[in-house]
Each structure stands twice: as C-alpha cells, then as structure tokens.
N, C-alpha and C positions, 0 to 999 in steps of 0.2 A: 570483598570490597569493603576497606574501611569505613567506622565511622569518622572519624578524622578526615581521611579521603575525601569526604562528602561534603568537609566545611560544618562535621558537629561535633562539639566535645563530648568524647564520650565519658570524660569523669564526671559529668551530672547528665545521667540518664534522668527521664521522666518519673516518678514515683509512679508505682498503677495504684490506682483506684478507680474501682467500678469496670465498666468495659475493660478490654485488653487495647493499651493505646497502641493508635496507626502510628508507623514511626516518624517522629519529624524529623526526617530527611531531605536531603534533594529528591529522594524518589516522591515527596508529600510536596516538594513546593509545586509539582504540576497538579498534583491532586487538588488540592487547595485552589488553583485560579481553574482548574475543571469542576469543581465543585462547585462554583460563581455561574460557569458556562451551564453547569445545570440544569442550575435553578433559571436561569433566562433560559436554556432550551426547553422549561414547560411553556412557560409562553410563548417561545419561535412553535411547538409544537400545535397548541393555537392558533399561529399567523399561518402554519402550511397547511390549514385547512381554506383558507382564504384565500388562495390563490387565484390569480384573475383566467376568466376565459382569454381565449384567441382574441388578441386584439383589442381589449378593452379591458381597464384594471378595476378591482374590486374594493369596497370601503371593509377593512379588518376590524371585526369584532372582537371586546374584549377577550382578554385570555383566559381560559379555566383551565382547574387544576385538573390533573389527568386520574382517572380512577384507577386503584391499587391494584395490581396481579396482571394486570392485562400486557401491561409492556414489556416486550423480551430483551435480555441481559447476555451480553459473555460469559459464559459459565467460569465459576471459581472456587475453589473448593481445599478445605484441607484434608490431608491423605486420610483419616479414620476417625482419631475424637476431636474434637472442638473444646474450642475455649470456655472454660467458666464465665459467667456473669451471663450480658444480654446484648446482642450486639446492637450497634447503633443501628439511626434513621436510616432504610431504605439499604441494608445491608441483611445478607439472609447468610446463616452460616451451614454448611451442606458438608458430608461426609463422601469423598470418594469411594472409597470403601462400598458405600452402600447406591451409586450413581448407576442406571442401567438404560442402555438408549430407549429401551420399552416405557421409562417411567421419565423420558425428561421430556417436559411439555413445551421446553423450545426447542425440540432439534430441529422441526426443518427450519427455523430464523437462525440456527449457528452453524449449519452444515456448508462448509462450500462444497462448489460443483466443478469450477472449474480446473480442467487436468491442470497437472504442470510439465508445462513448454519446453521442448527441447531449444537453445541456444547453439547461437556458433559466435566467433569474434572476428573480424573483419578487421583488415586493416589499420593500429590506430592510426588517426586525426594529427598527432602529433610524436615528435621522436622523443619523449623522452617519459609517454606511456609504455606498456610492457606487457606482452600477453604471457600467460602462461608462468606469471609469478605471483605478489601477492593479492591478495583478493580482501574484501569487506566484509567482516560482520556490524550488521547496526541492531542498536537497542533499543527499541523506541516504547513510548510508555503513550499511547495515542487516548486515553483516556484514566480515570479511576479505578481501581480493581471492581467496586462494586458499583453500578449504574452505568455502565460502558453500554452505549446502545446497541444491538447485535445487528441490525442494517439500517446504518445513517443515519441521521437527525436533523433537522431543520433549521439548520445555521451553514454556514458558509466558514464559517471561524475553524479549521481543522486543517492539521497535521496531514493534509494530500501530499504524501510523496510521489514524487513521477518520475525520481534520477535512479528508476531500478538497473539502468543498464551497467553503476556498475558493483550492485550490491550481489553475494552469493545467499547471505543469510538474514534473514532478520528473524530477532528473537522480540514477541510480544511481552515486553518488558512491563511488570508493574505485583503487586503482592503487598500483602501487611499481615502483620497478626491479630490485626483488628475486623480482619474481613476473610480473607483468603489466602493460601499459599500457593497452589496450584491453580493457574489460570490458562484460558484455552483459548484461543487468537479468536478472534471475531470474522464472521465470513467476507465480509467486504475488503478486508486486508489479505486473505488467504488466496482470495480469487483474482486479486488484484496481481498481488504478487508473482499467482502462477501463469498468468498471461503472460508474465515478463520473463518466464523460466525462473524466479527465483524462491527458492523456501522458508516456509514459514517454521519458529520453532515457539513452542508453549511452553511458558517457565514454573518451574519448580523453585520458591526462593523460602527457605529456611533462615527466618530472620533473625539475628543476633541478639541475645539474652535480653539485655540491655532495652532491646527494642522492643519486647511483648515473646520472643524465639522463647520455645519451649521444647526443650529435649527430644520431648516424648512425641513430637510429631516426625523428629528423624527416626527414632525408632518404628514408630509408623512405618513411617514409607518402604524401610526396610526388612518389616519382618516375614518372616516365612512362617506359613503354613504348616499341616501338620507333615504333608507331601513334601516337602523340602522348596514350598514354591514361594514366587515372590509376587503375592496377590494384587499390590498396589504395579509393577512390574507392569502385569498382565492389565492392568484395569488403565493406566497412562495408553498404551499400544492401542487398546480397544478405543479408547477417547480420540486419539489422533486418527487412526481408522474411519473411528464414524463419521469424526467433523469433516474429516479432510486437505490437515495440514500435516507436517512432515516430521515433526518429532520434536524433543523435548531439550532446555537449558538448564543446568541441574545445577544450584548455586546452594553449596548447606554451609550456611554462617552460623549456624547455633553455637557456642563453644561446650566444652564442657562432655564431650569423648573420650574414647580410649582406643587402643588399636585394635581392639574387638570389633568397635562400632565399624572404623576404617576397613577393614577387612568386611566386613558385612555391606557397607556402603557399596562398598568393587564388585563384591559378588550380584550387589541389585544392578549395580549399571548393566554388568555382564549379560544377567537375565535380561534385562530393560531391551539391550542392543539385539540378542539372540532371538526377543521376541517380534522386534519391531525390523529389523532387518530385512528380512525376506519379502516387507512390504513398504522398504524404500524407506524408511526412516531412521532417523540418525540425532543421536547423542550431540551435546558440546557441556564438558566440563567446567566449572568454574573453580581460578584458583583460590579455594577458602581451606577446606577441612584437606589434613595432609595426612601421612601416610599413618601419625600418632592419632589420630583421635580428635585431636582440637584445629583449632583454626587458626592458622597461623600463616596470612596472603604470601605467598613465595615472590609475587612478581616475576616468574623462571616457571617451565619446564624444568622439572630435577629430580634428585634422589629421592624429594620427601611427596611431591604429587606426582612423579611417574606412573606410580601402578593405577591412578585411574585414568590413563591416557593409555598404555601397553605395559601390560605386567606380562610374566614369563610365558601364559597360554594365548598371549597374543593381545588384538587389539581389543580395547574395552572401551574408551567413548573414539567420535570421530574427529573431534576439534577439540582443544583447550582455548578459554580466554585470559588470557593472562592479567593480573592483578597492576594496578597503576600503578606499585612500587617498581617496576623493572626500571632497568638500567643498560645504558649499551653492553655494557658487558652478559649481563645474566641474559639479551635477547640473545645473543650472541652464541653463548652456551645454551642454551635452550633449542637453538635451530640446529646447531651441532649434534645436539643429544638424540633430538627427532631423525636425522639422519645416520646416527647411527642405530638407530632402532628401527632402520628401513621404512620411514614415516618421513610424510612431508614437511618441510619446514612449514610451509605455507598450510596446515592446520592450525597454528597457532598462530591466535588472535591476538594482539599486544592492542592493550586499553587506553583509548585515545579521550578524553573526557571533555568532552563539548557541551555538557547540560549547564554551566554557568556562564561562560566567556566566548564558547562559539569558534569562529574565526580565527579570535585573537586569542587562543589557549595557546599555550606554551609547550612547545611538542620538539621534542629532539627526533624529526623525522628520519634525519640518517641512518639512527639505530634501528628503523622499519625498514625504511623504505628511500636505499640511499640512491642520489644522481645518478652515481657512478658505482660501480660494481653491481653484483646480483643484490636486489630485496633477501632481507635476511630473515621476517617472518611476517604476515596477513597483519593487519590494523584492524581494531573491532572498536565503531566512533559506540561510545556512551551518550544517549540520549540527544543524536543529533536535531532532534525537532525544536529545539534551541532557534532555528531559523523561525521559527513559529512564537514560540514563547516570548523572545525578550523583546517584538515589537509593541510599541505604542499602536501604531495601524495597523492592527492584523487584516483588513480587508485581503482576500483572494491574490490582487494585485500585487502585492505589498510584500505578502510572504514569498511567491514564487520567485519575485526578484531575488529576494534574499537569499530561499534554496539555490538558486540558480548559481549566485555566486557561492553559495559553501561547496558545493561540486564543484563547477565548473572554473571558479576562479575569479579574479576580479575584472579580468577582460571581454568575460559569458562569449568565448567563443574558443573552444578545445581544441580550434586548429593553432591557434594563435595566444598562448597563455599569455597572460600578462607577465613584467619581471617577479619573480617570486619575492613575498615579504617575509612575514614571519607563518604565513598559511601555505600550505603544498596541496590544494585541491585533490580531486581525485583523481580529475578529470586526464589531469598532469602525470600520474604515476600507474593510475589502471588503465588497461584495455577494455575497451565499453564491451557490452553485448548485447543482441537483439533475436529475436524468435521471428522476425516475419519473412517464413519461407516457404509458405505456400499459397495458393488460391485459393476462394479471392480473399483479399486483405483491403480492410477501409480503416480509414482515424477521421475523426471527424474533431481531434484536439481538443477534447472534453476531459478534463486533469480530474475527476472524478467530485469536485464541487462547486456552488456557481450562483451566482445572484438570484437566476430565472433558471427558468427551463426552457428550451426551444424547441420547436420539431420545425423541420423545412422554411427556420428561417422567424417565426413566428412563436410570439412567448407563447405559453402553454398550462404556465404557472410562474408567479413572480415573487414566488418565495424564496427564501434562499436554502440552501440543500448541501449534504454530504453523503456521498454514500461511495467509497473506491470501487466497489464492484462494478462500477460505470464508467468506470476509466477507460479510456483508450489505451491502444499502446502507440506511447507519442515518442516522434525521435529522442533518439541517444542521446545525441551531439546538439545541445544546445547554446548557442546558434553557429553553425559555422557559417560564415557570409564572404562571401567571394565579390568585391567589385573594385574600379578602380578609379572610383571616385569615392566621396564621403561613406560612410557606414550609416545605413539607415537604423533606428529601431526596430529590432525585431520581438518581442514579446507574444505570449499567450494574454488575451485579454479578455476580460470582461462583461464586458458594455452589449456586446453584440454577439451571436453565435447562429451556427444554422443547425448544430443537433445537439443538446448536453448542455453546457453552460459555458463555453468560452469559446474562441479561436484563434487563430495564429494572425496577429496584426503585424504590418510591416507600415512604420511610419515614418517620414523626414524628406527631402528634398534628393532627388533620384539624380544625379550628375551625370552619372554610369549605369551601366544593368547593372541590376543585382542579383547574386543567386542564392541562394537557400538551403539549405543542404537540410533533405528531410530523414527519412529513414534507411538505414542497413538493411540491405535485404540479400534478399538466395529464392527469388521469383522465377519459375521456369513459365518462356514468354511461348506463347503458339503463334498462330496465325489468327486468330481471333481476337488474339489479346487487348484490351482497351484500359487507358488510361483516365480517369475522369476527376478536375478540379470543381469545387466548388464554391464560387469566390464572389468582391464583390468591394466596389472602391466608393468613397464616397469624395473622389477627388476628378484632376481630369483622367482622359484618356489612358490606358495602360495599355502596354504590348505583355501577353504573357504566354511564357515557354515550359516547359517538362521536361527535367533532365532524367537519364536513363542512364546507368553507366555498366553498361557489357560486360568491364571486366576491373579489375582491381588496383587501387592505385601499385605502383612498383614498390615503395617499402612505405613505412611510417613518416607521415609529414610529407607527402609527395599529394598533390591536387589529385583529387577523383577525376578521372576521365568521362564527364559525361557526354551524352547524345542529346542535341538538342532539340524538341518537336514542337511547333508551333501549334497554338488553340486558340490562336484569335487576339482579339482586342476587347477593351470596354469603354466607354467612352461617356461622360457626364452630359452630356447633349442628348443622347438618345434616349427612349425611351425605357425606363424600368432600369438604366444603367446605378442607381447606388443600389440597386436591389441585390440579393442572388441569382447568380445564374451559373448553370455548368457548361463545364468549357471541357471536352475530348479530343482525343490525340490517341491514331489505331497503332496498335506494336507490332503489327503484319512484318515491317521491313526487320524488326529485330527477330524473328522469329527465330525456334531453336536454338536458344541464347538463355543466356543467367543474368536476370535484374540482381546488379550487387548493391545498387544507392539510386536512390530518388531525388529530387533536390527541383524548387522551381526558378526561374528566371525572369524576374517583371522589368519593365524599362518606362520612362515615361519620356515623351519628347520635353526638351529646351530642361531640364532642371527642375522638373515641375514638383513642387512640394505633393506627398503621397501618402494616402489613408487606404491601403488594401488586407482585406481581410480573405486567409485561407478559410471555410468554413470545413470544407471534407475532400480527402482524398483517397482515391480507390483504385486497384488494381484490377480486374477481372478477364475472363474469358466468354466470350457473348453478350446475347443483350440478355438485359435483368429482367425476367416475364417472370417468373412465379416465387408466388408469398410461401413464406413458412407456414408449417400446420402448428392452426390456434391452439392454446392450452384446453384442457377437458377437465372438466366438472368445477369450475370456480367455485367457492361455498364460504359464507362466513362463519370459520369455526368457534368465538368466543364475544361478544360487544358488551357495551356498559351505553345507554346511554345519560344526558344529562343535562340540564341548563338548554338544550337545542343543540344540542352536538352528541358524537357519536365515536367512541375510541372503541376497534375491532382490529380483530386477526382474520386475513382473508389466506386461502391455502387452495390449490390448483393441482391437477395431475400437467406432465410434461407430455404432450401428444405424439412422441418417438421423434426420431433422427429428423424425419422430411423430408425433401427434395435438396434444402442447405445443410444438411446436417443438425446438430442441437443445436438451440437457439443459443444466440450470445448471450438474451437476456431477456425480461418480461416487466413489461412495461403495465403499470396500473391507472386509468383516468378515473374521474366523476365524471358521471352521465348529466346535466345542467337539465332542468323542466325545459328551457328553451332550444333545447337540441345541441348546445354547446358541450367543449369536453374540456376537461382541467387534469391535469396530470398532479399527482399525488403522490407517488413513485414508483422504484424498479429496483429488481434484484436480481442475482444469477442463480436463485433457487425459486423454490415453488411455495415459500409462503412469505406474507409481507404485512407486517403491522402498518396501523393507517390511525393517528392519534388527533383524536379533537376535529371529525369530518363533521360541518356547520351543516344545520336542516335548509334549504334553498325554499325561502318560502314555507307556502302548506304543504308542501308535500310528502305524502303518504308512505315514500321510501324511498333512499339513496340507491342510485344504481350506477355500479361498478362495471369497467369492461379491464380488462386484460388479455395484452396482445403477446405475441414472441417475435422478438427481433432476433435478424439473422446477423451476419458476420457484414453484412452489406447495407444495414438498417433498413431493408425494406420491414417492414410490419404484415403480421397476419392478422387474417380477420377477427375481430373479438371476441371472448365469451363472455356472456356477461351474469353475473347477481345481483342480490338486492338485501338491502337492510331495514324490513318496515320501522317508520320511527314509534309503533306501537310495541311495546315491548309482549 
C-alpha cells in the first residue's frame, strides 16, 4: 500500500531525528484525533467513577491523572530488536522474540474467551445480494497502536461496529515504527466478533523505509534458528493461541530485498500457516514485497506475488489483499489465475479505500462485484470507520446512522435498496449472516456503547462507556419494515434502554401496522417454547404482535412468511404503561418446527403519532428459575491510590459451566455506604481494570461485587471484595 495511495508525497519523507517517526499517514490521521480522544479519556476515566446510583444522579469530581503501569494496553510488539533512541510518551517498546504468556502481566485484560460462532446464510432480503460469492475483508484501526485500552473506556465516542453479518474477516489494523509492528486485537473486538461468527486477524505491518521501516526487522521475523525453525513463526501462533483470535495479516513494505529475502519470506508464511493451522488459524497476504525481494504493489494476483499465495508444494497464505492499483482488467486475471490454481476467486480481497471519502469514494464496483454476471473477486473496505471519523457529531446516535447507511444503503432498509448512486452498499451485493441457532437466545439491542448504563430498566451508572465485548448480537438486516402506510423511524437509540445502553426505538405516525423484521434464526421450537418482549411506549395505546416464520421465504427478495402471536396491548392511561413491561407469547402450536426469522408487529389505532421502544428480546424453553454460578475468589491484584480515588485491577476465578452454561459475561458494581450499587463495568474474561474509583465519603473501603451473566441476563449472586483506602 502506497504512500501516494494514501494522499503523501513520498519525495519528502520526514528527516528522523531523535525517536524513530510514526508515519504521517492516513494510517496517523486516526491516531492523531485518538490521541485528542485520549487525553480526554483520562478524565472521562475520572467521570466513570462517578457514576450515579439507581435513580438519582451524582455531582462529578474533578478529574485526576491516572497513575502509571496500572492500566492495561493491546499488546504490540516488534518481532526481536527495537529501535535506537527512546520511544516516546506513553509508548513502551517490547521484543516478541522475548514475549512469554507466563511473563505478560496483562493476559487475562487481552485474552478473549468467547468461541467463535458457527454461521449459516438465510435467504437474502433482496435479489440482487448473492450467497456464496464475494465476501468482506475490513480494516479497521479502532485505536492507536500504543494506549489502545484492552477492555473499553469511558466515552461513548468509538468505532461500535454492529454490521458483522456481513463481514468474513477483519484485520486489527494499525502499527508504526515508532511504536510497534506487530499488534494483537484487543479482546472486546475478538469476542465481539466471534459471537457474530466472524474472525479476527492481528497485523504484522513492516513499514516502508521512508516511514522509520528498517530492514532488519524483516529479517527478524524471518529468521531461522539453528533447527531450521522459524521462531518468530512459532511465537505469532503461540500469541494468537493464547489471546484467542484467528491469525495474522502480513503486510512487509520495507523495500530494499532480494529474492533471498522473498524466498525466506514464503518459507516463514509456510511455517507460520503449518504451525497455526491445525488450530484454525489462517494467513492473509498483503500485495507489497513480490517474488524479487523489493516492494513493488502488483494491484493483481500474478506471476510476481503468486508464490506467497500457492507456490508449487501448495498453499501458503489463505487470502490475498490486493493493492488499490488494480484495475478491471488485472481483477480479472487475478480471479482467473486463482482458478486456475484450484483456489477461490473469492480469496482475494481487491482494496476498496473508504478512510478519506467514505460513501462518496470512487469505486469501479463492476470490476468486484458486478450486477450482472458472477462476482469476480471479495472486496476488502480500507478503514471503514470513516463512518465514525469524518463526523462533527460523533454522539452514539449520529454514528450508527451513518454506519447504517455505509452497509445498508441510503434507504436503511436491505429489502428495499434505494436506486444505486455512485455507492453499491453491502447490504445490496452480499448475503448477510447470523449465528442464532440455538437455545435460549436474548438481544437486549445494546451495540456495545452507550450514554448510561441500565439494568431492568433503570440507570445504573450515567457515564458513558465502550467496551464491544457487551454487544449483543443485533439483527442483520437493518431495518427491514413492512407496512402499508407511512414508514416509521426505526433506529437503535439512546435516550432510554432496559439492559446496556440503547434500544430498538420505533417512532412516527402509525397509518398501518408495522412490522419489523428482527433476527435470522435456525431455533428448534418445543412445546415449552416462550417468546418474551420487552417494551414500553411513551405514546397512546399500542397493539403488539411476534412474528415467527416456519419456514423460508421461496427465493431472494420474496416477503418472509411470518406467524403472527398476539402479546397484548399497552396503553398510556393505565397504570405503569410508559414504563417497561414484558409482554409473552407460548410456541406450543409451532412446536417441532424451525424459527427461520423473528420480526415484531405494533399497530396503533386512528393514525396515532408513536414512541415504542424494544428493550429485549428472548427465545427460551420454560420458565427462567435458576441464576448462574457466581464467580470465585474476586481479589484485587494491583491499586495505586490518590487524591481520594482509587485505580486497581480486579481478577476473578470463572465458577464452571452451571446450570446455563459459561457465563456471557461478568458484570462488576460499587457497593454505595448507603446500600446502593453503581456499575463500573463488564467483560467476557475474568479480569477487569476499574480507573479513578472516588472514596464515598469516610469510608474505610470500597467494596466490589461481581456477578455472571447468562445468555438470558439473569445475574448470579455476588462475590464480593474490598479495597481499604489505607494503603
């Protein structure tokens, strides 16, 4: 990937002096306004100690700075020596070579836990999606290589992707030679990702001369042993292993090789693929360094980066990204070659660059991914968090509108694309995907960030939060709405929520029912089976229904055939009606049947303008009587305190399987002197940093409880610790 490409001239490189400079890049202009994001997240880390009890909000204490070593980081690392000089502020420079899970003092804050999802793909929404051709790689840079917080942060302001249904890969894009070259996905993205079935990859980026790239780090990464082995090979496999994400993006722009090096480059992937293989992990090439030694971006699958993609003993990485120079013609030959090499076309990724223009980039989609005829090779978007970045209003709101249309299109609804402009959504060309297909399944529409926090309805804490390990898995298809009157608003909002931080708001003037169209599913129904909404209007009256649909629409772009079950009414006159309430509906008569789609039905009589919010929905078999088994032995492993506050690492055993299985996730509160509880947060591993917790009062010591939540949000009983504020 050039620098040209990127919108920098590379005839005036940076002079170095002193440090080794980060590259100014596009890969630096996110770094640069997350390096803004910060410094204000020391003091949002400040405000998320202050969060109000249940029901009454708190006056927020100044901010303090947070004390050095305590806070856990994305690990980053380059392959053996490091750079001369001194690296900068808040930048720690680490040898993989020399990295051992026994010696790294944040594994359990970077380990995900969560497996990854088997998927299936359901009928598309629309005719002119396409299963079983090309698919997505995305690039995303969701932080700075160095200060990337390893579970969430205390802002709301973040890159929440939610449109995984219809991503295969994403690669945790970001590296410098001023910091790191080798980075490892952070677990809130890892765990995110695999609830949605999709894989995470850790990048390798070997940065170009020009930029700080120094030779000797490719030679690194490639050298063998006295054994003929490839130690850094071995040491990648072991890192993806432990964290828990799926393998590696291997991008060497250094120039300045020979076909020595190339030839040794093959042989490392070789080993890389042979070792990480057998444990499910998987290679994607990038087109840089060619078959001579130097770097020279092909834009093509071809004669000169073939051998790292299948040389004559077979295959060697799994996917290629192909370089922004292609052209229709070279995608063309490219997808050609891959089939003639008994390889999919649809491994190769062709580089869509969305990190400046978005939208409006200028993309010769045909050569991808044309109307008519087969897809000729996969799309891989370059930094689409572009929906993030180029807002003035980044609030929560604001962005997922704007994801909403980079997937989905400008008419946010996949059944129904809008006419095409110069944008070809995804939403429009791939077939979605979804994992929920089994019991029980609940979404409670929490996109994994959010002003507050709520439990059952009621804030919890009124700070604002990130952390994707807390994501639901929300529909695919957003929004598809079926009515035959006006189109209501239908948005994930804000304002109000009954678990997480948002919900599914449907708002505007009701002419007609409306229906909803929520999740894909593959639900095997019993006789027990129960459906449960939980909703809650602050308008009049509402009629509302649950769709079920048996069986599958007959091709792409044909209406879902649901089953309609009434759950009642709500009504603004009665009593407790703007509140939440749950509304059921038994699947007794479906019994012995396959839930393919869920979807709900609200009606209001005369036209009535309409404020209804989903807060959770859930599938199950019986009634819900028993809690998950609480975590064992809570402890606080490290604290600092200071000024009246308190930054620590709290770390927990996982108390087995239970009655639900693992927990979904583990939720952490403050114990209040007044018997009150404030939440603080939650992870899907067993330890959790808690930064700038304020003394309440005299008191003698903070105490912590920590629950596990199940797949159904019920919560287990607490365990609880304490941090006397005497040191």
């Amino acid at each position: 990937m050039s620098e040209t490409d990127r919108g920098v001239d590379r005839r005036t490189p940076p002079a170095p002096s002193g440090p080794i400079p980060v590259r100014p890049t596009r890969r630096r202009v996110l770094a640069a306004g997350a390096g803004a994001a910060a410094l204000l997240g020391v003091a949002g880390r400040a405000r998320a100690a202050t969060a109000a009890e249940p029901t009454r909000p708190v006056a927020v204490a100044a901010p303090a700075p947070a004390p050095a070593g305590l806070a856990p980081y994305a690990s980053y690392w380059f392959p053996d020596s490091l750079p001369e000089g001194t690296p900068g502020p808040g930048i720690v420079w680490r040898s993989l070579s020399r990295w051992s899970p026994e010696d790294d003092p944040d594994l359990a804050h970077n380990t995900a836990t969560v497996p990854l999802a088997e998927r299936f793909t359901p009928v598309p929404p629309n005719r002119t999606a396409r299963a079983g051709r090309a698919r997505i790689a995305s690039l995303v840079s969701f932080a700075p290589t160095a200060g990337n917080p390893a579970q969430g942060s205390p802002t709301a302001d973040y890159y929440a992707l939610t449109h995984w249904a219809y991503i295969d890969e994403l690669v945790f894009w970001g590296g410098s030679a001023g910091e790191g070259i080798v980075l490892a996905p952070n677990a809130p993205v890892v765990d995110a990702a695999h609830r949605n079935g999709v894989r995470v990859l850790g990048n390798v980026f070997l940065p170009p001369v020009a930029y700080g790239g120094d030779l000797r780090w490719t030679h690194d990464l490639v050298r063998r042993d006295s054994l003929g082995r490839f130690p850094i090979a071995e040491q990648l496999v072991r890192v993806a292993r432990t964290y828990g994400f799926d393998g590696w993006f291997v991008n060497a722009e250094t120039d300045g090789g020979d076909s020595a090096l190339a030839t040794r480059m093959r042989e490392f992937l070789r080993a890389l693929r042979a070792a990480g293989e057998p444990h499910g992990l998987r290679i994607t090439w990038y087109d840089a360094m060619n078959s001579t030694g130097r770097v020279g971006w092909q834009g093509a699958l071809n004669a000169l980066n073939q051998e790292f993609y299948e040389d004559r003993a077979g295959k060697v990485a799994d996917t290629v990204f192909v370089d922004f120079r292609w052209t229709p013609d070279t995608l063309a030959a490219s997808g050609a070659l891959a089939d003639r090499l008994g390889r999919s076309r649809h491994e190769l990724w062709a580089a869509v660059d969305t990190e400046s223009r978005g939208w409006d980039a200028d993309v010769r989609w045909d050569a991808i991914v044309p109307r008519s005829g087969d897809h000729v090779v996969s799309y891989g978007f370059y930094r689409p968090e572009w929906t993030r970045n180029h807002l003035t209003d980044r609030s929560p709101g604001a962005f997922h509108h704007a994801d909403d249309r980079f997937w989905t299109g400008e008419s946010l609804d996949p059944a129904r694309p809008a006419p095409e402009g110069s944008w070809r959504a995804p939403a429009t060309v791939v077939a979605d995907r979804s994992t929920v297909a089994g019991l029980p399944f609940a979404c409670s529409f929490n996109t994994g960030h959010g002003l507050r926090w709520y439990e059952n309805g009621r804030v919890t804490s009124d700070a604002p939060w990130n952390h994707l390990g807390l994501q639901d898995r929300l529909p695919g298809r957003r929004w598809v709405v079926d009515t035959a009157g006006a189109r209501p608003s239908v948005t994930l909002d804000f304002a109000d929520a009954w678990r997480g931080g948002s919900s599914l708001l449907v708002s505007g003037s009701l002419t007609a029912p409306v229906a909803v169209g929520l999740h894909s599913t593959r639900l095997p129904l019993t006789r027990g089976s129960v459906v449960e909404l939980v909703h809650a209007t602050g308008s009049g009256p509402v009629t509302v229904e649950v769709g079920v649909a048996t069986r599958e629409p007959s091709a792409p772009g044909e209406p879902v055939p649901y089953t309609w079950l009434r759950t009642g009414s709500t009504g603004a006159g009665a009593a407790g009606a703007t509140g939440w309430r749950t509304a059921r509906a038994a699947l007794a008569p479906l019994a012995g049947r396959t839930a393919y789609a869920l979807a709900v039905r609200i009606t209001a009589p005369g036209g009535t303008a309409v404020v209804w919010r989903l807060g959770a929905l859930s599938v199950h078999d019986g009634a819900r009587t028993r809690r998950p088994a609480p975590p064992l032995a809570p402890a606080v492993d490290a604290a600092a305190r200071q000024d009246g506050r308190a930054w620590l690492r709290l770390s927990w055993r996982a108390a087995g399987s239970g009655p639900g299985g693992r927990p979904r996730h583990y939720e952490v509160h403050r114990v209040l002197p007044d018997g009150g509880r404030r939440f603080l947060g939650g992870t899907c591993g067993t330890a959790l940093y808690l930064p700038g917790v304020p003394r309440a009062g005299r008191e003698r010591a903070a105490v912590f409880e920590v629950r596990a939540v199940d797949e159904l949000y019920a919560v287990s009983a607490p365990a609880r610790t304490a941090l006397s504020w005497e040191p």
